[in-house]
C-alpha positions, 0 to 999 in steps of 0.5 A: 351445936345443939342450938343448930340442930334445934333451929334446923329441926324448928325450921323443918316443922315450919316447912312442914306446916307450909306444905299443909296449907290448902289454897284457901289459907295461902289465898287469906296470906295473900302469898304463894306456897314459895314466898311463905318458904322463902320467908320462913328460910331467910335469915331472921335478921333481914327485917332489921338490915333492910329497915336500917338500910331504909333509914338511910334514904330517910324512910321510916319503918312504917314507909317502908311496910306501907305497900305489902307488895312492894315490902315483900319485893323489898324482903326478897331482894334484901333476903338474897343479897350478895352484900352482907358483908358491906351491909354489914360494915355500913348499918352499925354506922346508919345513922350517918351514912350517906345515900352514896355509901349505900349504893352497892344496895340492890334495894338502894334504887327502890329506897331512893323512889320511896324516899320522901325527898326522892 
């Protein structure tokens, strides 16, 4: 329960900080004032989900991160899914599983352009 109630006070602090940036410093981000928040809110775990999912259509973490539009368009999709709970049930097993198991994905069309054997 503490832990909670830190993370919750920590994440507090860091909106705070978001909301004294000026324009300059989110212009050198290259993100709005939305977008950092929304990053700072996602679950810390969407990284490593969506770099899992990507592995699954053949795509290295490093693809995945080479457009900085398109990996934070990838963030955002993955950050406000509604299939945690399959994403769940399939990235233990990533290693294996098919493209066609992972199409309940919504970032699964995208993965698949990206995919060196699209």
């Amino acid at each position: 329960m503490f832990e909670r109630i830190q993370a919750m006070f920590a994440k507090w602090h860091q909106i705070k900080e978001i909301e004294a940036l000026s324009p300059a410093d989110l212009h050198d981000l290259g993100m709005t004032r939305d977008q950092v928040e929304f990053f700072v809110r996602m679950p810390a775990d969407v990284p490593e989900r969506m770099a899992k999912m990507a592995s699954v259509f053949g795509l290295t973490e490093d693809q995945l991160k080479a457009n900085k539009a398109d990996y934070m368009d990838l963030l955002n999709v993955c950050g406000h899914c509604g299939a945690r709970k399959a994403c769940g049930k399939l990235l233990p097993h990533a290693d294996t599983a098919s493209r066609a198991e992972a199409d309940f994905c919504p970032n699964a069309p995208t993965y698949g352009q990206m995919s060196p054997t699209h």
